[in-house]
N, C-alpha and C positions, 0 to 999 in steps of 0.2 A: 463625361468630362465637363458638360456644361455644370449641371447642378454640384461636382467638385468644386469647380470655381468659383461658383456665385456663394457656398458654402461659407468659404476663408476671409477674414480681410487682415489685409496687413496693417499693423500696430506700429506707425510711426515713431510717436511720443517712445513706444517701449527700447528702441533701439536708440533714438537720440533725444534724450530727455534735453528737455529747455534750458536745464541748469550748464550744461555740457554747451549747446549753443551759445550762451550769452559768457562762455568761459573766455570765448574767441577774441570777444570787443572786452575782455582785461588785457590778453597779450598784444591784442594791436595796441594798447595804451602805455600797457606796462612794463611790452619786451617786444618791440617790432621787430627787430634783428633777429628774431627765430626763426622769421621765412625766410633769409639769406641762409642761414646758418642750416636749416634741413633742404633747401637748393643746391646748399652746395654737398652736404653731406651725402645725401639721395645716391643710391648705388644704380649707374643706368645698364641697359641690355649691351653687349658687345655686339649682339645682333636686333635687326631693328625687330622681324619678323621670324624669328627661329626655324618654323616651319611653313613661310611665305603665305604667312596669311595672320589677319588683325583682327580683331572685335576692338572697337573706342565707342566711350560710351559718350555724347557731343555736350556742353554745357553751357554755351555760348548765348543761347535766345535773349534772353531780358536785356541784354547789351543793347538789342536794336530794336528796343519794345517789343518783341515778339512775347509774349505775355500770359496768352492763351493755354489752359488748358480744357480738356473736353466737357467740363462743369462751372467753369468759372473762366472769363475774359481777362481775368486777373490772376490769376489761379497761381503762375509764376513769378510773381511779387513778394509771397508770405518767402524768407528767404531761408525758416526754419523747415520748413515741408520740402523747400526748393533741393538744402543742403544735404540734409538729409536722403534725401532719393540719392542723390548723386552720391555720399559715403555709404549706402544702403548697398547700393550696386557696386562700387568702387572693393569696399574693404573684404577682405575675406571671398572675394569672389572671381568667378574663374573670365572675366572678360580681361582684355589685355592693359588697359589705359583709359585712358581720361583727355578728351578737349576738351579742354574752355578758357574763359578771357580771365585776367589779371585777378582779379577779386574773388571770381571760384576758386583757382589754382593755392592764391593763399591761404584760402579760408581752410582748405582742407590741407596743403601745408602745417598750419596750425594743431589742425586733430591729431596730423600724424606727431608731433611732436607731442601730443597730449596723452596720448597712446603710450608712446616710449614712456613719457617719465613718470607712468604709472604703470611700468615695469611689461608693458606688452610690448609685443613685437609690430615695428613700425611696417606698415602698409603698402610705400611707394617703391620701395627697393622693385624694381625691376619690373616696374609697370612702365607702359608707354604712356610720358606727359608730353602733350600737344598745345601751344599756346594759339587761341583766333586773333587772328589779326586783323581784319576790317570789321569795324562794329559800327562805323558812323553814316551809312545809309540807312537809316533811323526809318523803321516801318510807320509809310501812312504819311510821311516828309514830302515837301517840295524836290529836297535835297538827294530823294533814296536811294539814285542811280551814281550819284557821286559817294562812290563807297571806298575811302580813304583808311590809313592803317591808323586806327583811332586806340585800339587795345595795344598787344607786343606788337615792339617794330623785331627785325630779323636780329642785331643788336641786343637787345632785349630777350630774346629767346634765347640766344646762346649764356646771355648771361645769369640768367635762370636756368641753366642746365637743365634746360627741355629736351626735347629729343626730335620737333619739328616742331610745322607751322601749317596751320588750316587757311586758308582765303576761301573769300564766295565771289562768287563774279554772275550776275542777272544783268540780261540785256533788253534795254527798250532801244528801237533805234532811233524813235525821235529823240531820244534825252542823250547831250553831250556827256552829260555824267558817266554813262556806260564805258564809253571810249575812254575816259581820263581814270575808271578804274582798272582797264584792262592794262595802261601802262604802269599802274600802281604795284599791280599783280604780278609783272614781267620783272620790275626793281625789284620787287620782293622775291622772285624765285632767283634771282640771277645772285642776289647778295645769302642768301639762303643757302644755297649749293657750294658758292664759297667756302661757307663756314662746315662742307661735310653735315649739309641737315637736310632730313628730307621738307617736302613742300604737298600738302593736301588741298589739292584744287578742288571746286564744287562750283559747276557750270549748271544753274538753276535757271530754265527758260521758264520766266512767267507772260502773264496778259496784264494788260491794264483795265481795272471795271471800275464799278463808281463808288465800290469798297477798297479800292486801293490794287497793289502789284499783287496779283492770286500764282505761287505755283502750278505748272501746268507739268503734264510727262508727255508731249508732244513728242514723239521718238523724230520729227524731223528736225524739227529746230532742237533735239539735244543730240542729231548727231551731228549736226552744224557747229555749234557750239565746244564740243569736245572737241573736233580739229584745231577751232583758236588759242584753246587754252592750253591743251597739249602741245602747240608751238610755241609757249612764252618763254621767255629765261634765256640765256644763253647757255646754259644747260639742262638738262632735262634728263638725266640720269638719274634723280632722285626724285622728281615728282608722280605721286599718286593720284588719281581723281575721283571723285566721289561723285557717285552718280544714283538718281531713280532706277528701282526697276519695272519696267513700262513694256508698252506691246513694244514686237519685234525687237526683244531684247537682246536675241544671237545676233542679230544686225549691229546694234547700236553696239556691243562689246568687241566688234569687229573694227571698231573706227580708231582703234588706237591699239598697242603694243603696251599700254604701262598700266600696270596694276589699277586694278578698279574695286572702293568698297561700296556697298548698296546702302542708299540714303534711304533714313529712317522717315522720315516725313511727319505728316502728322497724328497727333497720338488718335486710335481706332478706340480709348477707353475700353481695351481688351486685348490681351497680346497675341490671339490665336491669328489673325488677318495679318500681323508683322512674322508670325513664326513661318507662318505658311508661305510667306511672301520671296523671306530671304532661301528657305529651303528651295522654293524655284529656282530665284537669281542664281542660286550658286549652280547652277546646271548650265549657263546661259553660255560660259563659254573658259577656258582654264586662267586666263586673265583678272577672273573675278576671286578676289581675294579678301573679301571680308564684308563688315560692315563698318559703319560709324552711324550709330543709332542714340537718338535720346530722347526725347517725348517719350517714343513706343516703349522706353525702358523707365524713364522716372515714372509716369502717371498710366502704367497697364490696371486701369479700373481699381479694381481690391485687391490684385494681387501684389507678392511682394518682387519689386526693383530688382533682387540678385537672386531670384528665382528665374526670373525672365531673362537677365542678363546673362545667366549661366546656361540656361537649353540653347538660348540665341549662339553662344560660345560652342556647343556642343556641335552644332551644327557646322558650323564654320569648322571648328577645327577638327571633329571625329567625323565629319559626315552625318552625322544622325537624321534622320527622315523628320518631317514634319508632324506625322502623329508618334512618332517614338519621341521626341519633343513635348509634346501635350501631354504623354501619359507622364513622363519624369519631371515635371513642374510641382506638381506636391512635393517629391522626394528634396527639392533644394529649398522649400518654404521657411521662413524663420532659421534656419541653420546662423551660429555664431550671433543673435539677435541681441546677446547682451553684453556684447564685444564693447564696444562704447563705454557703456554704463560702469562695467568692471574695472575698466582702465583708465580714462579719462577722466572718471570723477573719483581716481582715488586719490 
């Protein structure tokens, strides 16, 4: 499997040529009103989860500098590499939806209208879109812990005919910040739930070093953690939480009653360490219902984005083992690669 993989590399440029990227900044100039108009058109799920369980592939990072990928500190800046992974994995492929903040959700809003009116079949129909909503605890910041709803407010989500809303909530407990995000969080699930929308919590316990807030999978403090946020809202019927999977994972699945998907973390520059990983979590206990992964899916080394995204899918929703994963990741390589190029540029 090794020397398969180190074989292949995925061919960005061939799937989303540049001419196609820079199509995007003529309609935000030329026709802004196409993101409202495929927002509103977008055909959504009548059910959130059909068969109680999600793959989201996450797109949120650069919102709060998070920036980094495994070759470059920058690496998620180029916004054509960036978008590209994200419609790479997104189109034509078997994971369920999409999180991210205001400016990804458009951008590929945009494609899929680009798609259509060059006679193919639009993308989003019946994918789960998920808008982040706190992005202004700016990594490496004074301010990190005060993590305010700086992207969609709940307002905003609905109005964008989303289908929910992601938060993050990291706790230091000398910084006030934490605290004034947790009632951020609680506004947010309580007007959220109103609106008949679910709420994707993501209780991320870090340390503080002299590099900044580092995630940690301390299984104590995130089962500490999961109690408080699983108590926010005045409802709670619709929220899901997103969580590591860490030692003592049957414990820590045990600390709540509401759906849980496995956080992707950071990218391993190779998807076998993610495939293997989520194929454990989902044993860990019947509660665990999916993922919401994006590093380990936009930058899995050489290979391709909706190769990865699809075994990862396999997994979650067929059950599939972790090496019957590994061996069908060629079988999904390049498939639909010139989807983009056929349509969008004609």
């Amino acid at each position: 499997m090794a020397k398969a993989m180190s074989a292949y590399t995925f061919d960005l440029d061939r799937f989303f040529p540049e001419d196609v990227f820079w199509r995007i900044t003529d309609v935000r100039v030329d026709k802004p009103e196409i993101v409202a108009l495929e927002q509103r058109s977008r055909k959504r799920r009548t059910h959130l989860a059909p068969d109680g369980k999600l793959v989201i592939l996450a797109a949120d990072h650069p919102a709060r500098m998070s920036t980094a990928t495994p070759s470059d500190p920058l690496g998620m800046t180029n916004r054509h590499a960036y978008l590209g992974r994200v419609l790479r994995a997104l189109v034509g492929g078997l994971i369920d939806g999409l999180m991210a903040t205001p400016d990804v959700l458009d951008d590929v809003f945009i494609v899929n209208h680009l798609v259509k009116q060059g006679g193919g079949p639009g993308f989003l129909d019946g994918k789960v879109l998920l808008g982040s909503m706190n992005r202004s605890g700016l990594a490496g910041t004074a301010f990190e812990m005060d993590d305010d709803m700086s992207a969609y407010t709940a307002d905003g989500i609905a109005e964008a005919n989303l289908d929910g809303a992601k938060v993050l909530w990291r706790l230091d407990p000398n910084e006030p910040g934490s605290g004034k995000t947790l009632m951020y969080i609680a506004e947010a699930v309580s007007e959220l739930s109103a609106m008949g929308l679910p709420s994707f919590l993501e209780p991320l316990p870090v340390t503080k070093t002299e590099n900044g807030y580092q995630p940690t999978k301390d299984p104590i403090e995130l089962l500490k953690q999961i109690g408080v946020l699983a108590g926010l809202g005045g409802n709670t019927a619709r929220t899901w939480l997103k969580i590591p999977v860490c030692e003592d994972y049957e414990r820590i699945v045990r600390a709540t009653t509401m759906p849980l998907l496995m956080l992707g973390g950071a990218s391993h520059d190779n998807p076998e360490p993610t495939i293997r990983e989520f194929a454990r979590g989902l044993t860990g206990g019947p509660n665990v219902r999916g993922a919401m992964v994006g590093r380990n899916v936009l930058y899995p080394g050489k290979d391709d984005p909706l190769a990865v995204g699809n075994v990862i899918s396999e997994i979650i929703h067929d059950g599939i083992g972790a090496d019957a994963a590994l061996e069908k990741l060629p079988q999904h390589r390049d498939q639909n690669i010139d989807l983009l190029t056929h349509y969008a540029l004609a």
